[in-house]
C-alpha positions in Angstrom: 16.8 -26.9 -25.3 16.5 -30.5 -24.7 13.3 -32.7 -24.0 14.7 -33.3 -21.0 15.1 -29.6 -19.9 11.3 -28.9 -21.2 10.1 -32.0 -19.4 12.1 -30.5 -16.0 10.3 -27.1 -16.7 7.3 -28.6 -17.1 7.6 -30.2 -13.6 8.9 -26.9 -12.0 5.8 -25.0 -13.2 3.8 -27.9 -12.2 5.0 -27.9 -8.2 5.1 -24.1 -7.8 1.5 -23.9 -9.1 0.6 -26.5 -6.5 2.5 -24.3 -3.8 1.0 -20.3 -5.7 -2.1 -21.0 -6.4 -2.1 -19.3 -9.4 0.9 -17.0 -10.5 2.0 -14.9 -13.3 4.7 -16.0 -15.9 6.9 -13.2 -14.6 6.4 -14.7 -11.1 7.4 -18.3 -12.3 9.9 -17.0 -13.9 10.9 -15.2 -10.4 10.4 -18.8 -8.3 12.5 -20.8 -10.8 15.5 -18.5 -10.6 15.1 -18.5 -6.7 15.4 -22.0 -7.1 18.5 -22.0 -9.2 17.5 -23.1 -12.9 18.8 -21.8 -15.6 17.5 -20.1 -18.2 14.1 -20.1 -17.2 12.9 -16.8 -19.0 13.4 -19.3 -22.1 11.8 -22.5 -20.7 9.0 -20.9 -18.5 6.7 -19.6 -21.3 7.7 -22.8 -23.5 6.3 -25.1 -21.5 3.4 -23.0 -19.9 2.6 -23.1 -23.3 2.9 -26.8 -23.8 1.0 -27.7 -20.3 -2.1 -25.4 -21.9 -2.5 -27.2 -24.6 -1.8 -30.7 -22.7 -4.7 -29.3 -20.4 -3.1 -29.5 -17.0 -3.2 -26.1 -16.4 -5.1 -22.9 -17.2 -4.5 -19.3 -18.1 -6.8 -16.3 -17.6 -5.9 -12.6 -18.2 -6.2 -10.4 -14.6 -7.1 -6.9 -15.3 -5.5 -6.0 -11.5 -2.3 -7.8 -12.2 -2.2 -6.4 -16.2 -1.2 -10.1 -17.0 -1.8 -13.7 -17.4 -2.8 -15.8 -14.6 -1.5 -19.4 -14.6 -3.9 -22.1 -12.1 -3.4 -25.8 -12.5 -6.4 -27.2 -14.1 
């Protein structure tokens, strides 16, 4: 995967979280592929990852949902 693809993810996950809310990785995951990008099962939780630890978004785990909740922040 190039930078360029991670950067793009990044961006992606970036945008739908401004549109979601908050969302699941399965649901970004879901949004991306709707949108027509490729592989994002690989890219999603790579740079969801990366954007934690950057600090521009968050991630809590939701007992209702059984999985991690993504918020920008």
């Amino acid at each position: 995967m190039s930078m360029k693809d991670q950067d793009t993810a990044k961006a992606l996950i970036v945008e739908l979280l401004k549109d979601m809310n908050e969302a699941t990785t399965a649901e970004l995951i879901k949004e991306a592929e709707m949108l027509g990008i490729k592989e994002c099962s690989d890219r999603i939780p790579a740079a969801l990852a990366e954007l934690a630890s950057e600090g521009k978004i968050s991630k809590h785990v939701s007992r209702e949902k059984k999985a991690l909740i993504w918020t920008l922040g």
